[in-house]
C-alpha positions, 0 to 999 in steps of 0.5 A, spaced: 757 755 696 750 757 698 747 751 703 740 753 701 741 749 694 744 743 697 740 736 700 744 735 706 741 727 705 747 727 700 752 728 705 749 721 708 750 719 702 757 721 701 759 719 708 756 712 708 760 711 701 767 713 706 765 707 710 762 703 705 766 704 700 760 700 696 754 703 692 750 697 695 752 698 702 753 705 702 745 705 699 742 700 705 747 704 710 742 710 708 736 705 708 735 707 700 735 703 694 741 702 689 738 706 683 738 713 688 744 712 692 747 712 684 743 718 683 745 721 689 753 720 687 751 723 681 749 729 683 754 730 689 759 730 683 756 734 680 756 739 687 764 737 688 766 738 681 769 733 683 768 724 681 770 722 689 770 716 688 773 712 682 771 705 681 776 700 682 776 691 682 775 692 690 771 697 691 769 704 690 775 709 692 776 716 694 779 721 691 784 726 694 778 731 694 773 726 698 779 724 703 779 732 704 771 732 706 771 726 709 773 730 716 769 736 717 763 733 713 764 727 719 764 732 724 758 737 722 753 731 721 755 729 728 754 736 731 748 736 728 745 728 729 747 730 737 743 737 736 737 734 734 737 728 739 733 728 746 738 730 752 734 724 755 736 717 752 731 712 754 734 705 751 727 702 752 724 707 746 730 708 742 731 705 735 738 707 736 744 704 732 752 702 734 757 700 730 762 697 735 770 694 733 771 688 737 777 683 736 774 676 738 777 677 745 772 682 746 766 678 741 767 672 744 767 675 752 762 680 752 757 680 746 753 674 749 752 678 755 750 685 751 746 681 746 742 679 752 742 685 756 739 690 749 734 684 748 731 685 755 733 693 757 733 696 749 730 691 744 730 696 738 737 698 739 741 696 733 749 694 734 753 692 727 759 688 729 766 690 726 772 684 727 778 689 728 783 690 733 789 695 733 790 700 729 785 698 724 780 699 731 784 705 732 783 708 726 776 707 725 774 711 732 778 716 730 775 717 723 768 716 726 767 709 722 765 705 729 763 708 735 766 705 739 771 700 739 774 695 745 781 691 745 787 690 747 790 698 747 794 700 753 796 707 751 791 715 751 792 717 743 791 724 741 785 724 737 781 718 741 779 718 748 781 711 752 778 707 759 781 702 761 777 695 763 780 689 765 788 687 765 789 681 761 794 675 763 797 670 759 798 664 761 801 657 755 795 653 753 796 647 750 792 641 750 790 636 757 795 631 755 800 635 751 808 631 752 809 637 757 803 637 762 805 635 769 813 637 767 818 641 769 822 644 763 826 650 762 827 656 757 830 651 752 825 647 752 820 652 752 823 655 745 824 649 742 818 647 743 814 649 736 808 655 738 803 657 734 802 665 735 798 670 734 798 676 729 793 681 732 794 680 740 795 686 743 803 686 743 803 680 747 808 676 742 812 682 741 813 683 750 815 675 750 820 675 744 823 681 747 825 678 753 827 672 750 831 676 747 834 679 753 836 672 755 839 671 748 833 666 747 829 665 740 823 661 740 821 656 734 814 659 732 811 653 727 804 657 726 802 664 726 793 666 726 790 672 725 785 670 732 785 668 739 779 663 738 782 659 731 789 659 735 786 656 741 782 650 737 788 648 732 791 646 739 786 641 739 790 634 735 797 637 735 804 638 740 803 645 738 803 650 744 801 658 744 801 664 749 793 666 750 790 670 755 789 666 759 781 669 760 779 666 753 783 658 755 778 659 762 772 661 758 773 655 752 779 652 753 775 645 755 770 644 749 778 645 745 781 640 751 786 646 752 788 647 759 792 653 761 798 653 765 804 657 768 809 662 764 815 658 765 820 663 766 816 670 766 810 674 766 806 676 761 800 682 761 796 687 756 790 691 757 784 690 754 780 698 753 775 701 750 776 708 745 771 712 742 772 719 738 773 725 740 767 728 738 762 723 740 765 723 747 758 728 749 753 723 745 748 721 750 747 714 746 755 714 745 755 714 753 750 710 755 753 705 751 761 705 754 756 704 761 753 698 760 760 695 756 763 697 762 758 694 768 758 688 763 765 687 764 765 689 772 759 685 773 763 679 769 769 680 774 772 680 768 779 683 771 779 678 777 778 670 772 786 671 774 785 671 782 777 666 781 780 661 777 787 661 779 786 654 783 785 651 776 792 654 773 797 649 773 805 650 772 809 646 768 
């Protein structure tokens, strides 16, 4: 194919449409109206000999042939925007947009504080927020969909780079005048207690059950959620109990009426990171971005609430 008669603003065009998976959004991604990103479509057909993307009731998808492009046509619009980047980031002057993948841990602890700090050093920077956490925030910085993601990961993948942050504790959060408050009650009673778990909680669930296990023990889990914040607040009017990061009961376990206490017979930790492709990793904004997430978290002493705020930890 020769490059002198392809518009390369289609292959924007062609990746907002992979991350999109819409001709609306994909249209608003590239700051184009409806009508011209379909023309757009129209003509990268055209250039592929190929549809790309078939239109289904959820949305648009790819074919085979736009999975194979996604990649490589990824990675050369991302060489290119880095070329053509200043090798001095100022943020105070930079229009700059980030696509970030948070868990509601993460939004709920360092979004505030991000917010205010891009008003006041960066006010023209952009940050679109995706909810996501685990393999899907994986798969999304590995394939270059968001930027950057933070959460509970604990490992280096092979195609992502990974920084630790803060290690997370979990501790029983229950509300302050549940029946167990102020008693001491065994493994038995633990597990027959009903709980409310977690879906997506970074393996934390998965460790206790193992070692449940391991003492020949089951407990009874009544309710699962798919967020750390929805978990907390239903605890609010029942007798139910759930294993949280004990951060999160700290932070607004006293607006639910949510008191943190001691695991009963075990330990539980997982560790919040941050993760990024590969490729992005020289990016000037890219890294400028990780800094602040990581100073946030530092300034924040968000790995020493366990030691700050342990005079307020009770144990059953």
């Amino acid at each position: 194919m020769n490059l002198a008669g392809v518009d390369l603003n289609l292959l924007l065009v062609f990746d907002a449409l992979m991350i999109e998976r819409s001709v609306t959004r994909a249209a608003n991604r590239v700051c184009l109206s409806q009508p011209a990103a379909s023309a757009a479509l129209s003509r990268l057909r055209h250039l592929m000999n190929d549809e790309l993307f078939v239109r289904q009731a959820d949305g648009m998808h790819p074919t085979q042939r736009a999975l194979e492009l996604e990649g490589p046509l990824r990675r050369a619009l991302q060489q290119i925007n880095e070329a053509l980047e200043p090798q001095t980031f100022m943020p105070s002057k930079s229009s700059h947009s980030y696509r970030i993948a948070f868990n509601d841990l993460g939004a709920a602890m360092v979004m505030p504080l991000l917010t205010s700090r891009l008003a006041h050093l960066a006010p023209n920077i952009g940050v679109v927020v995706e909810h996501a956490d685990g393999n899907h925030a994986i798969n999304l910085a590995e394939g270059g969909k968001v930027d950057m993601a933070m959460g509970l990961f604990d490992s280096r993948g092979v195609a992502y780079d990974f920084e630790k942050l803060y290690d997370i504790p979990f501790s029983c959060a229950m509300r302050f005048n549940h029946p167990l408050i102020g008693k001491s009650i065994s493994v038995d009673d633990f597990c027959a207690t009903p709980q409310l778990t977690i879906v997506h909680d970074g393996g934390a669930s998965t460790m206790l059950d193992r070692q449940l296990v391991a003492l020949g023990k089951r407990r009874h889990v009544a309710f699962t959620v798919p967020h750390f914040l929805s978990g907390l607040f239903a605890l609010t009017n029942s007798d139910l109990i759930a294993v949280l990061p004990s951060k999160l009961i700290r932070r607004f376990g006293a607006a639910a009426g949510i008191r943190a206490v001691n695991m009963p017979f075990t330990a539980i930790h997982t560790t919040c990171g941050l993760i990024w492709s590969t490729q992005s990793a020289p990016s000037p904004p890219n890294k400028w971005m990780r800094s602040m997430l990581r100073d946030i978290c530092s300034e924040c002493r968000l790995d020493r609430w366990d030691v700050v705020a342990a005079d307020t930890v009770s144990t059953i």
